[in-house]
N, C-alpha and C positions, 0 to 999 in steps of 0.2 A: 471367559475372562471378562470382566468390569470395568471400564472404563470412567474417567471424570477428566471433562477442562474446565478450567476456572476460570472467569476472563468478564471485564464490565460491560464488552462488547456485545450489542444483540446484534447475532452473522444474518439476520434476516430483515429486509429483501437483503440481496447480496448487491448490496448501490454502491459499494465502495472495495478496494484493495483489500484492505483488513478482513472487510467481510468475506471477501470469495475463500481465502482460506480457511480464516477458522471454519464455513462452510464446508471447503472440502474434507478437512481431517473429521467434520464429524461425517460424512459422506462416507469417509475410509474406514471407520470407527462402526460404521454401524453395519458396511458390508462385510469387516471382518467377522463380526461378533455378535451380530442381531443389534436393532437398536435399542431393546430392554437394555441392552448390556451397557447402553454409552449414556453416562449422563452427564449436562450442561450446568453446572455453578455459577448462576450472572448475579454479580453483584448490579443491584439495582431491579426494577422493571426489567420486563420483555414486552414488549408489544405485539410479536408474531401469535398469526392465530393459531396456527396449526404446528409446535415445534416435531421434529423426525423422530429427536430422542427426548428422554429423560429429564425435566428442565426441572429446578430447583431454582429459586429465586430470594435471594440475602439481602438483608438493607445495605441500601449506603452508607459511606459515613456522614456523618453531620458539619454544619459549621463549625462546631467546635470543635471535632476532630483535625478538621486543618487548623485552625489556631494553635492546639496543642501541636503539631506536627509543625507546623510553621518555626514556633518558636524551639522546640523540645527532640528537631529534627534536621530540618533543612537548614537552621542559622546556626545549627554543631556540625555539620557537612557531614552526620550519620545517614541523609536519605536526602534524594533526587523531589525536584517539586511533584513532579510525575505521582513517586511512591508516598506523598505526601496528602497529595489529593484525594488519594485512595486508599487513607492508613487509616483502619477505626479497630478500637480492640473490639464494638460489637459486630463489625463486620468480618472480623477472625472468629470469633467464637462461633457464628452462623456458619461458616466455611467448617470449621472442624468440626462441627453439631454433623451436615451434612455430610462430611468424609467418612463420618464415625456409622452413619447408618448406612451408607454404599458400599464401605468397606471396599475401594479398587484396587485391584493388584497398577494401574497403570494412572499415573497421573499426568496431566501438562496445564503445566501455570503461563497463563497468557502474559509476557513480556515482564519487567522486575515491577509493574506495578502489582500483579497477581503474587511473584514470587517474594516477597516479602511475607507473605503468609504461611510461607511453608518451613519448619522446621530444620536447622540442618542433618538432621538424622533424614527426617521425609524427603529433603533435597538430595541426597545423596543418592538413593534408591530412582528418582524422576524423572522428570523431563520440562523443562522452559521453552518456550517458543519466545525468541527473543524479537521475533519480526526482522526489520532493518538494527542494525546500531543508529541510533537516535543521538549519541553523541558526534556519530560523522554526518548525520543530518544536520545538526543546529553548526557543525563547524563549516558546512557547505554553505549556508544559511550567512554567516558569516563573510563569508568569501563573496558570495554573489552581494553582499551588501556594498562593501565595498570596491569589488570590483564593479557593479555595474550601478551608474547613481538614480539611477531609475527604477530600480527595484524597492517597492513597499512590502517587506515580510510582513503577517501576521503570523507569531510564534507559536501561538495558538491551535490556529487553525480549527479544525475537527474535532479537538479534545476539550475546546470551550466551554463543551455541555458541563464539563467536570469540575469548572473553576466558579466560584461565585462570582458572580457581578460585577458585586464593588471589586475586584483584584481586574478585572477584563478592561478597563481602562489605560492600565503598564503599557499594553502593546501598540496603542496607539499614537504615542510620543517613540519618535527614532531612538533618541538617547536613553530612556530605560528601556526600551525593546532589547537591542544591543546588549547589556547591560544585564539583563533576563536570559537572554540566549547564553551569554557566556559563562553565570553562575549557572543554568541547567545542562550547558555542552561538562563544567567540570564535576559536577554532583552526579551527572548520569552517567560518566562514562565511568566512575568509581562503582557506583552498583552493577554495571553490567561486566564490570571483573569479576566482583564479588559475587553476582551470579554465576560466571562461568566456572570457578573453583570451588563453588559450593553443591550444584546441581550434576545426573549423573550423564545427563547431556543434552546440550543447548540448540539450539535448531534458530538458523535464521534461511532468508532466501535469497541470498546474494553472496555464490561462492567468495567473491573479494572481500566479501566484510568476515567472513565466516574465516578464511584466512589469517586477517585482521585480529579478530579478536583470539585467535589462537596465538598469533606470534605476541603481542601485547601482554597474557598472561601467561604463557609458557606451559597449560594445561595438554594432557595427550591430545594428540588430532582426531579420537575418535569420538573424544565427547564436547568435538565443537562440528556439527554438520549443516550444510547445506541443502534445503531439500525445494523442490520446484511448486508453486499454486497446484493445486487440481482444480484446472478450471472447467467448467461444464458448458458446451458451447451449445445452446439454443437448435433444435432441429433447423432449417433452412433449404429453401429452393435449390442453394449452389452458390456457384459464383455465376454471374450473368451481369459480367461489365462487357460494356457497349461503346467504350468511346467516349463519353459524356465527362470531362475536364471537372467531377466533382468530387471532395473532398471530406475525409471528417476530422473532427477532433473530438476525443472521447474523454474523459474524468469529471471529477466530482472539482467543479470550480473555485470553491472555497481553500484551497487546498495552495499557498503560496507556488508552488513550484508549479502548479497548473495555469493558475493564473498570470503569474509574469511570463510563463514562456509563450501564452497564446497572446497574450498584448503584446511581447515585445515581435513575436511571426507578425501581428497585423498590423504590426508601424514598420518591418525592416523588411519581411520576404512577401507578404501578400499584395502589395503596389507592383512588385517587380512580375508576378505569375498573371496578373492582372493587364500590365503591358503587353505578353505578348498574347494571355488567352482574357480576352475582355468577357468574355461568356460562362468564366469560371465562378464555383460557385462551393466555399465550404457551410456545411453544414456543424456546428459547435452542438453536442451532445451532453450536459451534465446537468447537476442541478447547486444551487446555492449560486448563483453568482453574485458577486458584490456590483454595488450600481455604479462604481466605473469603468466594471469591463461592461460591464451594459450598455453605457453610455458609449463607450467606446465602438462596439458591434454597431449601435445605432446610425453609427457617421459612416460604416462602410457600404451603406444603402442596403438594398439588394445581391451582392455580391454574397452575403455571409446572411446566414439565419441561425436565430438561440432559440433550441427545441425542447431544454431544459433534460430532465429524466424520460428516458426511454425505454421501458418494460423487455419490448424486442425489438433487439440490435441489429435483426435478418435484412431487413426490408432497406436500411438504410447502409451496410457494411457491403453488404453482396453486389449493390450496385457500383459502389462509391470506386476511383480509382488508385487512392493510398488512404490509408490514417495515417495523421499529422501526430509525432509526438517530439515540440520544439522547444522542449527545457533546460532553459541554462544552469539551473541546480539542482540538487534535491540527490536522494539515496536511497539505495535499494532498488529493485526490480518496478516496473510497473505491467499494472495486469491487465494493463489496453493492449497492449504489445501481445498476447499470449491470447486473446480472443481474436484478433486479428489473424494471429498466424491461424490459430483455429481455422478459421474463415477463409482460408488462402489470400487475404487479406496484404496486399504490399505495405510497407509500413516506411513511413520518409521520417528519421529522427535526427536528435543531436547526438552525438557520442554518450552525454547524460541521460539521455532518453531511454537507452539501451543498456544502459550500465547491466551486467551480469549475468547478458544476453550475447547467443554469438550474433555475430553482425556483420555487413559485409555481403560480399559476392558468395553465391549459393546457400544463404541464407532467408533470401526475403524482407530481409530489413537492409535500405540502402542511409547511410550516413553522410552529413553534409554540417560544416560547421559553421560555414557563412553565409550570409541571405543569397547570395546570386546562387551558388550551388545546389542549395536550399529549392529555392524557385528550378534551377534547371533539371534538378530530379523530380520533380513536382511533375513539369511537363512532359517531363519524356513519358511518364507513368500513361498519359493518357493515350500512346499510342498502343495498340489492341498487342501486336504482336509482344511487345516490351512487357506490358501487363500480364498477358498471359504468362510469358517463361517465369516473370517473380512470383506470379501466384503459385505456378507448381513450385519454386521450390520454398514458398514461407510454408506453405499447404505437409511437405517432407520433414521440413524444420521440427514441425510443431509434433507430428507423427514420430517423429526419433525421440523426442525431449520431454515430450509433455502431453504426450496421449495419455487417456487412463490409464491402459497396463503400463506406458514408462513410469508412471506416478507411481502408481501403487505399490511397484518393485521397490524405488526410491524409500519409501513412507514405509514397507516392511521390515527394511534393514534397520532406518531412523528410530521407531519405534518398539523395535523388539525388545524385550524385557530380558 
């Protein structure tokens, strides 16, 4: 059998959430079926040197293609800015040039930006990976804005590369930010109906939203599914923590919800871990950061260091005594959580942090919603005996849930034809 994904995303290296998946399903794709058999549709470049499988590579659209989309799309509230950005008729035709010579019995269109290209005769037979719902992102996004006044979203984020220039200036004014969020929270959460009543089954990775979007459109339950990352955890020594009161924090910094919940941990809960372990010391893991978490990291001395991207995560997790994940918004699963558990890894988050993860006692991940709590599960982590029992059981966690064979089981049923 023949596979194709379709998706603007290049999965390689795997620096970010997005990537680890699409990464794994072509992992699962090319063990079921050889990699001849799996081929990659990136609208745009690839920059990887070496791809696994089959890569095909489609123009973009052009500036003029959003103009026309802008006006002839998004300001009829037929298509999401999103599907906007990424709507060319020559970049349909390259897609269907290319489907036409693969001929796959199995398709999946990477989120409603991809799936606007697929016919509803094609979409009916399919498959969409919808990711998170990005309209309960940008509604989170919302809520943390004005719930917390300290919070600066960039709506953007990561998808920036996609937007022209001149339009990347919106998000830096509060008032059309806001403004921007709430015309894409309503235009996106209309196509991601309309993708689920069109396609023959959607796949996101956060049983509550996968829920969510079934009750919202009333489609059967089995063609809205749930399925886990296949994350691939790096060979490594063990675990071999020692005691030493140190800490990580892991993501891609650019990334709002990263961002504010590690400034708002090292204005609210890292002075108080600090009081009582003066010799504590986190380590901040990502890359992109913007220069006033920068600047911010700067003023905590010594205490914290930015080590930016890190190729292997061995050297630095296997020691460490929790990963920190302290986000007060955002949606969808995070895939720091899931290399950690990997890692037998103890993981101290917000209830946010873990969304759609189990959590809790005999899980590995302890939750804390306020800085003091925050800080006192922080500490106790560094005692050996405490440490150890959460690493066996994040270490069990990950082994029932999201080892390869749980995956792949998951990914058979999701995927079968």
């Amino acid at each position: 059998m023949s596979v194709a994904l379709i998706s603007p995303v290049d999965p390689y290296p795997t620096d970010a959430g997005k990537k680890v998946v699409l990464a794994g399903f072509l992992d699962y794709f090319a063990e079921r079926y050889g990699p001849d058999n799996v081929h990659y549709i990136k609208v745009g470049t690839s920059e990887a040197a070496d791809f696994p499988v089959r890569l095909h590579q489609v123009p973009a659209p052009s500036r003029a293609d959003l103009v026309r989309n802008l006006v002839g799309k998004v300001a009829r509230g037929r298509a999401s800015l999103q599907e906007a950005f990424l709507g060319s008729r020559q970049t349909g035709m390259a897609i269907a040039d290319a489907l036409e010579q693969i001929r796959p019995e199995l398709q999946v269109y990477d989120t409603v930006r991809m799936a606007q290209y697929a016919a509803d005769d094609v979409a009916a037979r399919q498959i969409c990976y919808l990711d998170d719902l990005f309209s309960e992102r940008y509604s989170r996004m919302l809520e943390a804005t004005a719930r917390y006044g300290d919070v600066d979203i960039n709506p953007l984020a990561n998808f920036a590369q996609h937007v022209p220039p001149r339009l990347r200036p919106l998000e830096s004014n509060r008032v059309s930010r806001s403004a921007l969020l709430r015309l894409e929270r309503r235009l996106v959460l209309r196509s991601e109906n309309r993708t689920a009543h069109r396609f023959r089954r959607c796949l996101l990775v956060n049983d509550g939203e996968a829920a969510e979007l079934q009750r919202r459109t009333g489609v059967a339950p089995e063609r809205i599914q749930a399925v886990p990352p296949l994350v691939t955890i790096s060979p490594s020594a063990g675990r071999r923590y020692t005691g030493a009161p140190e800490f990580v924090f892991l993501g891609l910094l650019s990334l709002p919800h990263n961002e504010d919940g590690l400034q708002s941990f090292l204005r609210t809960v890292w002075p108080l871990v600090l009081a009582r372990m003066p010799n504590a010391h986190l380590r901040v893991i990502g890359r992109d950061a913007p220069q006033r978490l920068v600047t911010l990291i700067a003023e905590m001395g010594d205490s914290v260091t930015m080590e930016g991207y890190v190729p292997d995560l061995g050297e630095a997790l296997d020691r460490a005594a929790a990963l920190l994940n302290p986000l007060r918004f955002g949606s969808g699963i995070k895939l720091k959580v899931f290399e950690a558990l990997g890692r037998s890894l103890p993981v101290v988050s917000t209830p946010v942090g873990a969304e759609g993860i189990a959590s809790g006692p005999g899980t590995g991940i302890g939750i804390a919603t306020e800085p003091d709590d925050m800080a006192e599960l922080l500490c106790s982590l560094t005692s050996e005996e405490t440490n150890e029992q959460m690493s066996k059981e994040a270490g069990e966690h990950f082994a029932r849930t999201y080892s390869r064979r749980a995956v792949f089981d998951v990914y058979d049923r999701a995927f079968a034809l």
